[in-house]
C-alpha positions as a printed Julia matrix, in Angstrom:
138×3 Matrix{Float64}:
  -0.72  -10.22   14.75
  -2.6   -11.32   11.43
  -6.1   -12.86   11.54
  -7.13  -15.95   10.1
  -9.96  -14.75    6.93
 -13.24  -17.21    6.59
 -16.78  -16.13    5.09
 -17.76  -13.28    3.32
 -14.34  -11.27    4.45
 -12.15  -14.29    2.16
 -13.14  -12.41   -1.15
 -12.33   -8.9     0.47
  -8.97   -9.97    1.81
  -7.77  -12.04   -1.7
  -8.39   -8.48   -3.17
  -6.22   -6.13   -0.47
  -3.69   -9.13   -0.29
  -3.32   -8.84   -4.18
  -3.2    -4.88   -3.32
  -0.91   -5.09   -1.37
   1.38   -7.64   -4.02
   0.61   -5.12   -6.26
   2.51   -2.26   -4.74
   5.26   -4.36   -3.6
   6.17   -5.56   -6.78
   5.78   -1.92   -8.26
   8.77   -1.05   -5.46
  11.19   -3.81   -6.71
  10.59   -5.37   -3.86
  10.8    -9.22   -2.68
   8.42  -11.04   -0.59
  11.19  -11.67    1.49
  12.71   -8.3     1.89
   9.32   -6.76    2.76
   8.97   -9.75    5.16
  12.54   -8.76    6.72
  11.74   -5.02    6.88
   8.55   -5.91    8.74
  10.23   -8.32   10.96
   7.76  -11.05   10.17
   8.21  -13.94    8.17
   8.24  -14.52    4.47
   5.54  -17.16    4.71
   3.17  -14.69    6.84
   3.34  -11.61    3.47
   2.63  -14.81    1.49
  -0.44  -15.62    3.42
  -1.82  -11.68    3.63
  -0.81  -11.68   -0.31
  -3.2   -14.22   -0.37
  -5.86  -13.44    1.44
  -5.18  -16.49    3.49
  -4.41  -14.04    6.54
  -5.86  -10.3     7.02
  -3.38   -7.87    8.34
  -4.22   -6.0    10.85
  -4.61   -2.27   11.13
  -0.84   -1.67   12.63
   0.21   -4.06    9.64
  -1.23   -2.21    7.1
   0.43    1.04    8.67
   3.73   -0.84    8.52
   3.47   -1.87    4.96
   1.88    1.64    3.62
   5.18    3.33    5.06
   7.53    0.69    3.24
   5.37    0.85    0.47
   5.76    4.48   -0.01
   2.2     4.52    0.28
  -0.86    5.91    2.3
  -3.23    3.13    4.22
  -6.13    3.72    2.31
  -4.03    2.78   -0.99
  -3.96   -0.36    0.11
  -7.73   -0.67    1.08
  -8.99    1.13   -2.5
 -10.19   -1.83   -4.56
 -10.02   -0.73   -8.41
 -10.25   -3.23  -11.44
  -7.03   -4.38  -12.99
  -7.27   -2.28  -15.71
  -7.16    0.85  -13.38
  -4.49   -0.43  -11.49
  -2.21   -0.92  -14.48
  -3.14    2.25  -16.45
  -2.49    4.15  -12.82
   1.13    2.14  -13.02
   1.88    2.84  -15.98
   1.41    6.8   -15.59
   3.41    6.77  -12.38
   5.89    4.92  -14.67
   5.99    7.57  -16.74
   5.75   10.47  -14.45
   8.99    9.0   -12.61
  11.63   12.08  -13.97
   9.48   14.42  -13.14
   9.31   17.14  -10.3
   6.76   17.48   -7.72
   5.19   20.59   -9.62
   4.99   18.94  -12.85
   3.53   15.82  -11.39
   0.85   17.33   -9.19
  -0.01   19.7   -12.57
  -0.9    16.4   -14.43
  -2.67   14.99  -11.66
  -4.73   17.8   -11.2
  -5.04   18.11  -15.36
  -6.26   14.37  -15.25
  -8.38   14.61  -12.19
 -10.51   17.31  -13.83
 -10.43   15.61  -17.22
 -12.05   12.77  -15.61
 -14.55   14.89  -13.97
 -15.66   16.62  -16.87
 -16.22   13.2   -18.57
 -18.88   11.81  -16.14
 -20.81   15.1   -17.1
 -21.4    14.49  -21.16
 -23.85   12.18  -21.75
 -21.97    8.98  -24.23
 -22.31   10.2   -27.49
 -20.77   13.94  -26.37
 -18.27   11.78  -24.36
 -16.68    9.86  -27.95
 -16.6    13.45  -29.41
 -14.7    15.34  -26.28
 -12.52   11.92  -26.31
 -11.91   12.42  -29.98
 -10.67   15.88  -29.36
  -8.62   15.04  -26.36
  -6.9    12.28  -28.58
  -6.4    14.67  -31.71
  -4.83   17.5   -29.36
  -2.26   15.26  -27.5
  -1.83   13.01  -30.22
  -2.05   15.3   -33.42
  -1.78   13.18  -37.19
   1.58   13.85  -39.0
């Protein structure tokens, strides 16, 4: 059971609809075959896609699990930006193991904490480093 989306909730549910797009185009998959795993039909994923239609909270436990995702993935509203940098390093992570991928998490989770601490100017020069160390001149 979906509900129909008016007022204030339309702009909230556009956002987890294109969520929700998001991560099933990062899994290959089709409107279609998400519909058919779900049981439901194509034109009702086009319509939470949309925000047309908010899926319920036993819909978005349905598509988390076929999305190889957790609920609130599909509730966290990030910029674009953010989204694509974020699919781009699980891109890249792809090959490797478990260890390896939770040891860059963790690296870039504390980077990122450390950053909100220097003030902007400190930030460009702890940046600089960062770039100079990964990415070293020839």
């Amino acid at each position: 059971m979906t509900n129909e989306v008016e007022g204030p909730e339309k702009q909230l549910a556009k956002r987890v609809g294109a969520i929700i797009a998001g991560r099933r185009k990062a899994t290959g998959l089709t409107q279609a075959q998400l519909a058919e795993q779900m049981g439901i039909e194509k034109e009702t994923i086009s319509r939470i896609e949309t925000g047309v239609i908010s899926p319920t909270l036993s819909r978005l436990a349905q598509l988390a699990n076929i999305l190889d995702c957790e609920m609130t993935d599909l509730l966290r509203i990030r910029t674009p930006e953010i989204e694509d940098h974020a699919l781009s390093l699980a891109g890249r992570m792809g090959d490797l193991s478990d260890s390896e991928r939770e040891l860059i998490v963790g690296v870039l989770s504390r980077v990122a904490v450390a950053l909100k601490k220097f003030p902007p100017k400190e930030r460009k020069i702890v940046e600089k480093f960062l770039s100079d160390v990964i990415q070293p001149k020839q």
